[in-house]
VOSE-687432 format. One record per residue (C-alpha): residue in three letters; residue number from 1; y, z, x. Coordinates in pm, 1 decimal. Layout:
N
{code = ALA | pos = NUM | yy = Y | zz = Z | xx = X}
...
END
This chain:
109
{code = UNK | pos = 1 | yy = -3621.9 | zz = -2950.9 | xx = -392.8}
{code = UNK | pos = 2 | yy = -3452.9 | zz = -2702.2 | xx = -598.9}
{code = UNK | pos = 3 | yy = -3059.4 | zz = -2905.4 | xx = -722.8}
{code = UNK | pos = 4 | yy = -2800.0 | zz = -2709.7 | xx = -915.4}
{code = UNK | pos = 5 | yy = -2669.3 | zz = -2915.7 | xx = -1201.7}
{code = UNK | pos = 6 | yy = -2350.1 | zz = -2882.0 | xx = -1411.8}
{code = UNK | pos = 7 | yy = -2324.3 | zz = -3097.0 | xx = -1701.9}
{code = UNK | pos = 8 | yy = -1959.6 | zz = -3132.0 | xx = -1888.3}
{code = UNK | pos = 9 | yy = -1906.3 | zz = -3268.6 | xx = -2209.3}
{code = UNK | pos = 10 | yy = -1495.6 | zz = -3323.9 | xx = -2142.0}
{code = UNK | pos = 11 | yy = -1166.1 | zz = -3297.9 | xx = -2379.9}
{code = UNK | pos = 12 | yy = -1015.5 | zz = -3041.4 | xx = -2529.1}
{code = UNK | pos = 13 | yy = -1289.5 | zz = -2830.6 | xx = -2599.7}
{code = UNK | pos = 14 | yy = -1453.9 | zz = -2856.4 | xx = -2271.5}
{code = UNK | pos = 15 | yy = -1785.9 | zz = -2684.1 | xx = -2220.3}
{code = UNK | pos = 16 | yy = -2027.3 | zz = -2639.6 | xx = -1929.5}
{code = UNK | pos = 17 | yy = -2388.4 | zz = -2590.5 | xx = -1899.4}
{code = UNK | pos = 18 | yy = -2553.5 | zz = -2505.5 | xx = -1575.9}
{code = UNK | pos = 19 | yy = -2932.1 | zz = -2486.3 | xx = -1498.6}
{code = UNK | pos = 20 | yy = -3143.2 | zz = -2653.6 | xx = -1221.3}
{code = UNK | pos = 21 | yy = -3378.9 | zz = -2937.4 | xx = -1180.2}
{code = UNK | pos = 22 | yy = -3712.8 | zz = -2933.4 | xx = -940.9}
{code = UNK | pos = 23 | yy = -4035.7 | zz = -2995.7 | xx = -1045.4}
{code = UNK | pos = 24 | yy = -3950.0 | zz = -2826.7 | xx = -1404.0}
{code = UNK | pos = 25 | yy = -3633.2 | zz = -2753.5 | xx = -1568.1}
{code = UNK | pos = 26 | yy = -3539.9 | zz = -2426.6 | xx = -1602.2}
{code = UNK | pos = 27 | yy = -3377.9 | zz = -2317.5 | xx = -1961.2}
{code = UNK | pos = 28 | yy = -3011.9 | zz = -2338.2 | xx = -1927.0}
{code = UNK | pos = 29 | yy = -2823.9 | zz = -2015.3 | xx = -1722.2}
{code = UNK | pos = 30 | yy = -2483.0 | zz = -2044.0 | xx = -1860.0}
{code = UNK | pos = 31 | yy = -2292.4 | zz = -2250.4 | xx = -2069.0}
{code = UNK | pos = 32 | yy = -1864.8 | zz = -2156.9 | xx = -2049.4}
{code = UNK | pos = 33 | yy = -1582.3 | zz = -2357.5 | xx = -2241.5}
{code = UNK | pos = 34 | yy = -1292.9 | zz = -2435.7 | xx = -1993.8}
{code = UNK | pos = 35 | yy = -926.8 | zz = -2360.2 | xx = -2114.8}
{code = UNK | pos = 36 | yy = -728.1 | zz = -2594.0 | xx = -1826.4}
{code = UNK | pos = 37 | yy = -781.8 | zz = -2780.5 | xx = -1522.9}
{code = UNK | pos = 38 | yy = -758.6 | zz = -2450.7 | xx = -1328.2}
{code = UNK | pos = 39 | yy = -1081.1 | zz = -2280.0 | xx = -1458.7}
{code = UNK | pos = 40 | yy = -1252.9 | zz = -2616.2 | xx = -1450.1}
{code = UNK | pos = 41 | yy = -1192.0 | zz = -2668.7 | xx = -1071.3}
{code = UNK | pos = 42 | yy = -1229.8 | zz = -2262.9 | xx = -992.4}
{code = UNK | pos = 43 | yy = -1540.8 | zz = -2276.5 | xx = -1215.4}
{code = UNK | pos = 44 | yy = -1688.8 | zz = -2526.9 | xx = -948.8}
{code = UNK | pos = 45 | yy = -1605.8 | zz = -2313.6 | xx = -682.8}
{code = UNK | pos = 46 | yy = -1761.2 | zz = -2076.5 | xx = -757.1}
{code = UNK | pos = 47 | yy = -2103.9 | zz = -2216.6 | xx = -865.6}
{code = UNK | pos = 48 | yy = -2129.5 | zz = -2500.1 | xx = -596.7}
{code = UNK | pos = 49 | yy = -2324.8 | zz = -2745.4 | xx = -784.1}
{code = UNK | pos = 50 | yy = -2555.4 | zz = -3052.1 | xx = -592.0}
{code = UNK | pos = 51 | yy = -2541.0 | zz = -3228.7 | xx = -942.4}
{code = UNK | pos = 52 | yy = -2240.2 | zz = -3342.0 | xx = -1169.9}
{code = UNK | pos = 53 | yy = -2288.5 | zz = -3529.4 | xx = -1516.5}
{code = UNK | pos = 54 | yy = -2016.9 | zz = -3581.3 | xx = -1756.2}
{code = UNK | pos = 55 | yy = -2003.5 | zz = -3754.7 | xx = -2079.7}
{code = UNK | pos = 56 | yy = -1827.5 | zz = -4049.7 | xx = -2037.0}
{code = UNK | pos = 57 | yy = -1602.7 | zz = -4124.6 | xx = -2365.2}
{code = UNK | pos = 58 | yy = -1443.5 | zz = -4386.8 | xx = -2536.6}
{code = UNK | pos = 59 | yy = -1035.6 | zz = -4335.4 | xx = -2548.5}
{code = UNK | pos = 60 | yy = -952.0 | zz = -4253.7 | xx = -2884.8}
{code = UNK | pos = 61 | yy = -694.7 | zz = -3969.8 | xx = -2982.9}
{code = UNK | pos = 62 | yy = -776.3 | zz = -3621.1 | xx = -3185.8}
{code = UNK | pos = 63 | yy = -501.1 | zz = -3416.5 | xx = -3291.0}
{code = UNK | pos = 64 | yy = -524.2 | zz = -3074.7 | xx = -3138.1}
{code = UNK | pos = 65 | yy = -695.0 | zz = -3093.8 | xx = -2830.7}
{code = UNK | pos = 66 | yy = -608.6 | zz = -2897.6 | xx = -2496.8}
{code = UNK | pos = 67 | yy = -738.0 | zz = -3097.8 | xx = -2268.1}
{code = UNK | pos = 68 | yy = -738.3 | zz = -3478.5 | xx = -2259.1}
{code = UNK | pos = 69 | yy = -1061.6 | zz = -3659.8 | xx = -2163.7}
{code = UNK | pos = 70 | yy = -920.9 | zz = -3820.4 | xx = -1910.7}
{code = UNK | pos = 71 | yy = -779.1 | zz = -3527.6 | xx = -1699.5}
{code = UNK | pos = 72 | yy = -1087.5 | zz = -3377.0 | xx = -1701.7}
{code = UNK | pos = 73 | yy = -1286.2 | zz = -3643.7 | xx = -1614.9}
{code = UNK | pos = 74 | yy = -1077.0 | zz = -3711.7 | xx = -1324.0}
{code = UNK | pos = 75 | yy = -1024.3 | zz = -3331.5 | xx = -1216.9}
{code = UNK | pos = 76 | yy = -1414.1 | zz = -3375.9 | xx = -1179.3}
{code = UNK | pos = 77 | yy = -1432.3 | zz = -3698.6 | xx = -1002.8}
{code = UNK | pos = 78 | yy = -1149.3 | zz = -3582.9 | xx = -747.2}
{code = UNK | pos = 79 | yy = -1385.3 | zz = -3242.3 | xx = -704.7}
{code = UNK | pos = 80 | yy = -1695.9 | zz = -3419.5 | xx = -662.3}
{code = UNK | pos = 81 | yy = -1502.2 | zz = -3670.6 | xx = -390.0}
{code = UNK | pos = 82 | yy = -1372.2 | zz = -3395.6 | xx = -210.0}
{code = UNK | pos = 83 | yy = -1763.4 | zz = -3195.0 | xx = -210.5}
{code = UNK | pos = 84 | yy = -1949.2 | zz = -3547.6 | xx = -124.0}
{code = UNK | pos = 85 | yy = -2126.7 | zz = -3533.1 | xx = -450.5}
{code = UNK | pos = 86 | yy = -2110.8 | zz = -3831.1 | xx = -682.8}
{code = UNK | pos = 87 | yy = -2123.4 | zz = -3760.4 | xx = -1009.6}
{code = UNK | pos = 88 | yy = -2328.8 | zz = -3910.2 | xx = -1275.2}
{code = UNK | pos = 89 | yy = -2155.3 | zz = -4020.2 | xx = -1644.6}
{code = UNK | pos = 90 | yy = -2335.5 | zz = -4036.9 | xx = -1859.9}
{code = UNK | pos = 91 | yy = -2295.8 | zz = -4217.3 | xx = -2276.2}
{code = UNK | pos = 92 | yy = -2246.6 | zz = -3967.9 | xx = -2529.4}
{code = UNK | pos = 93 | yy = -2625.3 | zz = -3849.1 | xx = -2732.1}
{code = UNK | pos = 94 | yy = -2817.1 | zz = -4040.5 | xx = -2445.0}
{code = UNK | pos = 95 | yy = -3056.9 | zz = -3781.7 | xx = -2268.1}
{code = UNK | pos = 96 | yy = -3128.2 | zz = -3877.8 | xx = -1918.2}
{code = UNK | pos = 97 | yy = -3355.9 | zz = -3707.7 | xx = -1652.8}
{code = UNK | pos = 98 | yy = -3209.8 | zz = -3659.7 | xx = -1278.9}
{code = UNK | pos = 99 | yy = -3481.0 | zz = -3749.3 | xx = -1001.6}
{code = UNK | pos = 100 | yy = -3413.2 | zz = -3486.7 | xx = -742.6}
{code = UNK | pos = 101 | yy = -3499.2 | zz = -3760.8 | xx = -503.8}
{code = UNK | pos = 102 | yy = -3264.2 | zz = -4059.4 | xx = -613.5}
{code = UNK | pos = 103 | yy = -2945.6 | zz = -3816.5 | xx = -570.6}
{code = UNK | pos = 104 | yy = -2621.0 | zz = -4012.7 | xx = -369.1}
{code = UNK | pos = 105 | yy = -2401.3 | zz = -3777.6 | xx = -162.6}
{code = UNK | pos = 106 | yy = -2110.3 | zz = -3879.8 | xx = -11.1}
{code = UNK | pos = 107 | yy = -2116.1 | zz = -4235.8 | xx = -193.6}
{code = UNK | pos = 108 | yy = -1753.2 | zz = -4248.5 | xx = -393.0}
{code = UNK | pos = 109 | yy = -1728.6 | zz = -4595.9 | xx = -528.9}
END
């Protein structure tokens, strides 16, 4: 099984990698820093991904930023809800592998 995954790191510079897990992982195919909540939500409408991860965070505030944390995080969640794909957070510098096999869809909790 071949899974399109999209992996944000959120706030106000908000970047994007996408690449795809099987039985190897491919080298990344694109990585694209978001501006708004507009090109985040159009960006995943246009690359329809089966996999989600974003770096969870700890609230603290940086002068400067575009986009809160937050908003982003929950721009993704309400995308992922409305797709049936749950998405995966995951703690900041912790590299985890996705199991093609132990993906949820349609499981919002």
């Amino acid at each position: 099984m071949r899974l399109k995954v999209i992996a944000f790191d959120p706030g106000g510079t908000t970047g994007s990698a996408v690449g795809y897990v099987d039985d190897a992982i491919d080298p990344v195919a694109q990585c694209v820093n978001l501006k708004n909540i507009g090109e985040l939500l159009d960006f995943l409408d246009l690359e329809e991904p089966e996999v989600i991860v974003y770096e969870s965070f700890t609230p603290r505030p940086i002068p400067g930023l575009r986009m809160d944390a937050p908003e982003v995080i929950g721009a993704i969640k309400g995308w992922c809800y409305r797709h049936s794909i749950h998405p995966i957070p995951q703690s900041p510098g912790v590299r985890h592998s996705i199991d093609p096999g132990n993906i949820v869809r349609g499981s919002h909790k």
